[in-house]
C-alpha positions in Angstrom: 6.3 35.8 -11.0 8.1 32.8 -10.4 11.8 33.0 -8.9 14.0 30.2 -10.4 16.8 29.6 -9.1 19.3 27.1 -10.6 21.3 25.0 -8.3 23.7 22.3 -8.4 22.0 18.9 -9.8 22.4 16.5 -6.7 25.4 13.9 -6.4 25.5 11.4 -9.7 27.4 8.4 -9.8 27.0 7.3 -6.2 28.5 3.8 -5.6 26.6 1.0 -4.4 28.0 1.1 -0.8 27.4 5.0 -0.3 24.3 4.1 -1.5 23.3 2.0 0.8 24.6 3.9 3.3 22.4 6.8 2.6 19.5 4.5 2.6 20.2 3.1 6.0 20.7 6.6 7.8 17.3 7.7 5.8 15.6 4.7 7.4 17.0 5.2 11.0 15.2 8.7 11.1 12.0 6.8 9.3 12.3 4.3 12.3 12.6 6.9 15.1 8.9 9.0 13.0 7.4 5.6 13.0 8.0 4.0 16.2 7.1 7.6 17.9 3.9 7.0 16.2 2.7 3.9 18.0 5.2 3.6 20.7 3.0 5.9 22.7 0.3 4.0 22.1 1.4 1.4 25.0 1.8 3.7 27.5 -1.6 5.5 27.6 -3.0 3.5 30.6 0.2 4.3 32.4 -0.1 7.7 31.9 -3.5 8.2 32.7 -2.9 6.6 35.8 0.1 9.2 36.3 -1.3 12.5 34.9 -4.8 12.2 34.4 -7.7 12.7 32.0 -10.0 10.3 30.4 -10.2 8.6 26.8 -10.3 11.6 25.1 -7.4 13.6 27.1 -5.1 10.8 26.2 -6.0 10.9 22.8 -4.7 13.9 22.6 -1.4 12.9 23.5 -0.8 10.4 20.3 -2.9 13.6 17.8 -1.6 16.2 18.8 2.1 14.4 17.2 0.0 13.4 14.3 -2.0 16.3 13.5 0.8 19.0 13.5 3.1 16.1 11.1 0.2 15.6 9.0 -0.4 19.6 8.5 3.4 20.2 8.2 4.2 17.2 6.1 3.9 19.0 2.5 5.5 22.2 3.3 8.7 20.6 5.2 8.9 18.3 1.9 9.2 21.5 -0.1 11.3 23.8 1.9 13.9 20.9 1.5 13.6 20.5 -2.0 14.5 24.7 -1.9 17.1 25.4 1.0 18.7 21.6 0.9 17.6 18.1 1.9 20.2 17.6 4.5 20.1 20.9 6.2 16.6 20.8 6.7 16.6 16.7 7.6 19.2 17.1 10.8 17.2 20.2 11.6 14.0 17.8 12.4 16.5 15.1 14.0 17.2 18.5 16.5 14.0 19.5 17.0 12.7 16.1 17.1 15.3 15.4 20.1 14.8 18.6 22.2 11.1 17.9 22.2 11.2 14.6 22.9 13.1 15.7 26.5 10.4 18.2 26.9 7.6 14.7 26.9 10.0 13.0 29.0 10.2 15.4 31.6 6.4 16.5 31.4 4.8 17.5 34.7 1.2 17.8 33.3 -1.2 16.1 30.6 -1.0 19.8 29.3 2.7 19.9 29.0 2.8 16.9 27.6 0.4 17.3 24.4 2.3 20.9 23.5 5.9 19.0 23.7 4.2 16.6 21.3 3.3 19.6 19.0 6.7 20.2 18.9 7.8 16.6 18.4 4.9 16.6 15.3 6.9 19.7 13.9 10.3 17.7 14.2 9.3 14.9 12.5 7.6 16.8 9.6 10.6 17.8 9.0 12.6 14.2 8.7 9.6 11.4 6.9 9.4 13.4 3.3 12.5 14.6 3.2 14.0 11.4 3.9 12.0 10.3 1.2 13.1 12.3 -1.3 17.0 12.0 -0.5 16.7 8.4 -1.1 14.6 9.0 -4.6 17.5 11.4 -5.3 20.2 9.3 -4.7 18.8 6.1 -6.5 17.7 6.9 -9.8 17.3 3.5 -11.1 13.8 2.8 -11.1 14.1 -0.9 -10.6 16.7 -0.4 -7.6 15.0 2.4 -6.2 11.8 0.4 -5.9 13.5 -2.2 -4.2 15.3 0.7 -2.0 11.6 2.1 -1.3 10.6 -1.9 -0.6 13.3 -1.3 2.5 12.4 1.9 3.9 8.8 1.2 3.8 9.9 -2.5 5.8 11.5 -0.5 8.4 8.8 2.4 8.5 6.6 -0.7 9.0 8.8 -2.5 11.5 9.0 0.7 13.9 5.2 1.3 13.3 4.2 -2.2 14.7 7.2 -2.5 16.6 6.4 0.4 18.7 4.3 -1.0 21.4 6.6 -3.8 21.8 9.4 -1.7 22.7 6.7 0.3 24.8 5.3 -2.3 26.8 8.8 -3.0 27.9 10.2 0.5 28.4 7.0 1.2 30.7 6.9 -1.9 32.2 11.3 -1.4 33.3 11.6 2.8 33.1 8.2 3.7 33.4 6.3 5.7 30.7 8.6 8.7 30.4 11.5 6.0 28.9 9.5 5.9 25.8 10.6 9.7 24.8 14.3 9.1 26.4 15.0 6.3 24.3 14.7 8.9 21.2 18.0 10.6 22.0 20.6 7.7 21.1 18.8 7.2 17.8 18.8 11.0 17.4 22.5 11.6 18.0 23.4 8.5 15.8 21.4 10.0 12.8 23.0 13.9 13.4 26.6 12.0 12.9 26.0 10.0 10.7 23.6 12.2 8.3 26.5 14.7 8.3 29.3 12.3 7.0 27.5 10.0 4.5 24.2 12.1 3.0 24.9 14.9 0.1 23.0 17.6 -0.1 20.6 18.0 -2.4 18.1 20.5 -3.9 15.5 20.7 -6.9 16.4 22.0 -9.3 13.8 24.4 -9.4 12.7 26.3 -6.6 9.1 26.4 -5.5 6.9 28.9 -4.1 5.6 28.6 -0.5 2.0 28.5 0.2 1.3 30.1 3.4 -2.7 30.1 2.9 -2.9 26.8 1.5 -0.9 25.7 4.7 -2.9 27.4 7.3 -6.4 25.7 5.4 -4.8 22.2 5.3 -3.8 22.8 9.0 -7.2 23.9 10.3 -9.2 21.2 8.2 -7.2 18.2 9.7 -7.4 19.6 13.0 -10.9 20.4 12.8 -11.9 17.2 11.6 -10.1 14.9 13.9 -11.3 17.4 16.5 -14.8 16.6 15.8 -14.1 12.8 16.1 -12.4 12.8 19.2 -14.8 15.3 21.1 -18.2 14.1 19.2 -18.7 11.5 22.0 -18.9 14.4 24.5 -20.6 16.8 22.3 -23.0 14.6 21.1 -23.0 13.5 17.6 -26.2 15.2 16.5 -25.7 18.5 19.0 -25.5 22.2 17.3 -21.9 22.2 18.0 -21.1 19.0 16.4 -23.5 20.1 13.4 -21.3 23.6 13.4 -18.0 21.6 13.1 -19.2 19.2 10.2 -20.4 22.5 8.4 -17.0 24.1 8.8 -14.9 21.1 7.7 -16.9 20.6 4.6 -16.5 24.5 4.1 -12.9 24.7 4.7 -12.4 22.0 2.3 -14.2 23.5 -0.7 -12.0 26.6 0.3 -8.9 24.3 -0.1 -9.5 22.8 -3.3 -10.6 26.3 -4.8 -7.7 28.3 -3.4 -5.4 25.4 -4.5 -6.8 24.9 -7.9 -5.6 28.6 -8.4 -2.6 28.5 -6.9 0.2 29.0 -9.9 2.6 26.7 -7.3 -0.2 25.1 -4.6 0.7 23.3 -1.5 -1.5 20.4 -2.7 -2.5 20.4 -6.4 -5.7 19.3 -6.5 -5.3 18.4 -10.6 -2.4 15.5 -9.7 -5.5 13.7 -8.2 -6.9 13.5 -12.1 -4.3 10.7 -11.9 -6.0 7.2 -11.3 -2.7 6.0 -9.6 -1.8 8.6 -7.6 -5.1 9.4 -6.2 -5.6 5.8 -5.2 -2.1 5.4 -3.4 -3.0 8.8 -1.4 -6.2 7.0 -0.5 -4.8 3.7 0.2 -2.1 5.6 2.2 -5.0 6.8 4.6 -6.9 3.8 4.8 -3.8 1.6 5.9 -3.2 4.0 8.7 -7.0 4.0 9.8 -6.9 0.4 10.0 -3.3 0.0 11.7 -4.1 3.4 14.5 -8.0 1.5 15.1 -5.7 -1.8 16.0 -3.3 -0.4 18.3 -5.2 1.6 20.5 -8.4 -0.8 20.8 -5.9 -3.5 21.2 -3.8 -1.6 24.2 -7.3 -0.9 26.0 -8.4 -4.4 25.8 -5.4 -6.3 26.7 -4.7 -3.9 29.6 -8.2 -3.0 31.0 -10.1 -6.0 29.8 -7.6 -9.1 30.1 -5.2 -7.1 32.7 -1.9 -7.4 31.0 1.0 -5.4 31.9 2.3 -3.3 29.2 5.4 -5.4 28.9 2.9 -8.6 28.4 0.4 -6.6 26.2 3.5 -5.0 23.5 5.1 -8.4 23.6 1.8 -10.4 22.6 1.4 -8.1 19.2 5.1 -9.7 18.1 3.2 -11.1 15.2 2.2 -8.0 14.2 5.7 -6.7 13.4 7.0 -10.1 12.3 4.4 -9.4 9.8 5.7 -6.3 8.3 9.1 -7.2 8.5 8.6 -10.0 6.1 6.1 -8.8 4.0 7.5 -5.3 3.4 10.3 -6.0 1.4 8.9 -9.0 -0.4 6.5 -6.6 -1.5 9.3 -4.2 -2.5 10.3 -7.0 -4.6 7.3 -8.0 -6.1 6.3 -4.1 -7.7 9.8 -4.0 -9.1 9.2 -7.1 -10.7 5.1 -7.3 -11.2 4.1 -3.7 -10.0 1.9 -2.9 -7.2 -1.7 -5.0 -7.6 -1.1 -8.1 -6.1 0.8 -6.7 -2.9 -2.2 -4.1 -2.7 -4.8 -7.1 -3.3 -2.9 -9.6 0.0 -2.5 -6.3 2.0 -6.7 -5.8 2.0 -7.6 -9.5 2.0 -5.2 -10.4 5.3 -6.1 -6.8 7.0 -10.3 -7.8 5.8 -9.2 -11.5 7.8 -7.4 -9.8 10.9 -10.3 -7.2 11.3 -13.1 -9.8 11.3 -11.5 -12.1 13.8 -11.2 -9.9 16.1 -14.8 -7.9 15.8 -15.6 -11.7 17.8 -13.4 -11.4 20.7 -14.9 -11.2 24.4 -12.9 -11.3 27.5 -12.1 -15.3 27.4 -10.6 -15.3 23.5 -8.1 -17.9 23.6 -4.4 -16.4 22.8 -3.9 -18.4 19.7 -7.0 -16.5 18.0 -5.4 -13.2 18.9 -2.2 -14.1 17.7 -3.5 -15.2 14.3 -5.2 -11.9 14.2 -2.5 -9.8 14.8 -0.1 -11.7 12.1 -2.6 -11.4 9.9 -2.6 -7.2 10.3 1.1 -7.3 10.4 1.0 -9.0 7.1 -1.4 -6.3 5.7 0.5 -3.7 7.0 3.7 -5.0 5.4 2.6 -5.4 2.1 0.4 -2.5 1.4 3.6 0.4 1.8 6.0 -0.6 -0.7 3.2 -0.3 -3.6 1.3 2.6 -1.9 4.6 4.8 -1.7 6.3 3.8 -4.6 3.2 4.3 -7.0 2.6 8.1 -5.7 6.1 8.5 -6.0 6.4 7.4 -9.4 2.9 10.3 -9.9 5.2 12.9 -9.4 8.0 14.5 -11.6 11.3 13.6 -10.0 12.1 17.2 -9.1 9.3 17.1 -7.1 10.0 14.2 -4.6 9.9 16.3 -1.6 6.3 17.2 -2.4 5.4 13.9 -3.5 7.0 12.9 -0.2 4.9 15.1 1.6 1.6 14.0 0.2 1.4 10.7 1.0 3.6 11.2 4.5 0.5 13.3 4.9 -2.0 10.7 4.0 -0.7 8.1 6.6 -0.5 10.7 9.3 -4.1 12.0 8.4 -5.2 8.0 8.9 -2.8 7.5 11.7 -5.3 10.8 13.4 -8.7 9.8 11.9 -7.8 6.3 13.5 -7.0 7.0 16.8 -10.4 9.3 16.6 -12.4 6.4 15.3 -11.4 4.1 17.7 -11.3 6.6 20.9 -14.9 7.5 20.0 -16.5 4.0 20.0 -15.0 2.9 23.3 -14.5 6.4 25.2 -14.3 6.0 28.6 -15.2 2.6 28.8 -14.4 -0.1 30.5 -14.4 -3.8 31.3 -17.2 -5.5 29.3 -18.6 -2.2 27.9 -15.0 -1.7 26.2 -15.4 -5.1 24.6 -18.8 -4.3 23.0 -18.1 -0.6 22.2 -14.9 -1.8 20.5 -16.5 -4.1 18.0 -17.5 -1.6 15.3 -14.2 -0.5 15.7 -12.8 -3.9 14.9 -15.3 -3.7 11.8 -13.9 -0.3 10.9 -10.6 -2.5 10.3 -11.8 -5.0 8.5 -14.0 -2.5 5.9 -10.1 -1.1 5.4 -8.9 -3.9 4.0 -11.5 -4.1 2.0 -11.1 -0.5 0.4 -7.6 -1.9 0.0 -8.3 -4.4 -2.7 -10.1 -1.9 -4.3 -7.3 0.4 -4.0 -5.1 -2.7 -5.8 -7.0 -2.2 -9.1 -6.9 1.2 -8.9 -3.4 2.4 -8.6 -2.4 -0.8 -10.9 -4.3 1.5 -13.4 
């Protein structure tokens, strides 16, 4: 049987200026997830050099962060929404801190990937939860979809930010100054979190879902798994064979345990819902697209045009120009006309980016690239604000966290599936192989975007 347990409602009657303040301490911790996300991305080369391991050892430095925050994701939304928002959110900021000295201080490839398990676990801890204290402390609809316009601009912004701010920590620190950087914004968020956010809890407590956890866990890891080792394997070998037939088993195992589940970790029925479904979707697709562009576009600059990572994060500017303008114009534009015709630009300008570059070769002039990467910034900007506000708008109120959760998970699921993709179509290449390999990869992109206008219809619906 259900416990209940009745709890204070959270703060009403919030003014305008706490507010914002709440909002802006929620989106500092969003930009420390997001940028952690990519940031990592610049330095690959530079830690290959350093620690070793091919294509596929490195990436498992950027999935092993997004497999364990993809798998954790749901859960960390709901404990919050049972023992308190805030507790739990400076938790992650803790977690997320310590671990990210353990990467910085990493004498092995080894090392490395387990501190970024850790780090995954902190920042499962601070996306969703985030997430829901804003929803909580904005009840406005119209003002919180503008509010969600501005988290998902600076989710954006540290997303394609990241290997700017990469390329020019490795280029003046060295590769481990992308982890310390981390602490400043860690510390700011602990003090400030503690004077300016209230608590907050559902009203309602939830069950936990152990089992459903452990599937969810297993099937992301075991997919991406497959993806990033297939190349080695061999895509058609008994092994590769075995791990297709488990991941299609463990996810018929998920969807019946969960359908039974009185209080599942992922309710399989809230997918009966045209608009939430196709934000959850979108949600992965995005994050496909934008993973497939950073890391085919480190490789290339780098190995194939022999940039520096300074030079190579500061030429992918565009990119997070991009979503800094885009993603709160797009805020604006579902509070005012809802979320189709963001959805609809976001596909058609990630569709143009993706197919520009599928033609580059080793002498594409600079303007080209640019263009391309504006035009993926641009995407990337206005597909967020209508992808996170319609799946939070699926959900009951009380039940932020969770609807937090799901679609934190979706991006981080892409975010993993990407960086598979890509790694599998140009591992361990180099030079004028990399180029050719990375073309379907570039394709991959540009078949996103084109999901994404169908996505535009459907969670419009």
């Amino acid at each position: 049987m259900t416990t209940t347990r009745l709890v204070a409602a959270p703060p009403q009657g919030l003014g305008p200026r706490r507010r914002r303040t709440v909002l802006a301490v929620c989106c500092l911790s969003l930009f420390l997830v997001g940028m952690d996300t990519t940031i990592v991305n610049i330095g690959l080369p530079a830690i290959g050099r350093d620690l070793g391991g091919g294509t596929r050892g490195l990436e498992w430095i950027v999935d092993a962060y997004t497999l364990v925050l993809a798998g954790l994701l749901i859960t960390s939304g709901a404990v919050a929404d049972r023992v308190g928002r805030r507790r739990v959110f400076q938790t992650g900021l803790v977690v997320f801190g310590v671990a990210s000295v353990g990467c910085a201080v990493a004498p092995s490839l080894g090392v490395l990937v387990a501190a970024r398990v850790v780090q995954g676990v902190g920042a499962s801890m601070l996306s969703p939860v985030a997430l829901a204290i804003v929803v909580n402390a904005i009840t406005d609809p119209r003002e919180r979809a503008r509010a969600i316009g501005v988290w998902a601009a600076v989710f954006g912004v540290s997303m394609a930010a990241g290997p700017v701010v990469g390329g020019a920590l490795v280029s003046a620190v060295g590769w481990r100054g992308v982890f310390w950087v981390n602490l400043p914004v860690i510390v700011g968020a602990l003090v400030l979190s503690a004077v300016f956010v209230p608590e907050s809890r559902a009203a309602r407590a939830r069950r936990l879902d152990p089992p459903g956890q452990v599937l969810l866990m297993l099937l992301v890891g075991l997919t991406v798994g497959v993806l990033i080792e297939g190349p080695r394997l061999g895509w058609g070998s008994d092994r590769a064979l075995a791990g297709y037939g488990a991941v299609l088993g463990l996810g018929v195992v998920f969807v019946l345990l969960e359908s039974r589940r009185a209080e599942p970790l992922m309710d399989p029925r809230l997918f009966r819902r045209r608009s939430f479904a196709g934000a959850v979707f979108g949600a992965v697709v995005v994050f496909v697209a934008l993973n497939v562009t950073l890391l085919l576009n480190t490789l290339y600059l780098q190995h194939v045009r022999g940039m520096s990572p300074a030079a190579a994060g500061a030429l992918t500017l565009p990119m997070a120009v991009g979503a800094t303008v885009c993603a709160p114009w797009a805020g604006r534009m579902v509070g005012q006309r809802g979320p189709r015709l963001p959805l609809a630009l976001a596909g058609a300008f990630t569709a143009a980016g993706g197919l520009v570059l599928a033609g580059v070769d080793a002498r594409t002039p600079w303007p080209v690239l640019l263009c391309a990467y504006l035009a993926i910034g641009v995407g990337f900007g206005f597909a967020n604000a209508p992808l996170t506000n319609t799946a939070v708008s699926g959900l009951p109120a009380e039940r932020a966290g969770v609807a937090g959760g799901t679609t934190s998970t979706a991006r981080q699921v892409g975010a993993a599936v990407g960086i598979a993709v890509a790694g599998a179509f140009v591992s361990d290449g180099g030079g004028g192989g990399l180029v050719a390999g990375a073309r379907p990869g570039w394709l991959v992109v540009a078949g996103c975007g084109v999901l994404l206008v169908g996505v535009a219809g459907v969670a419009a619906g």
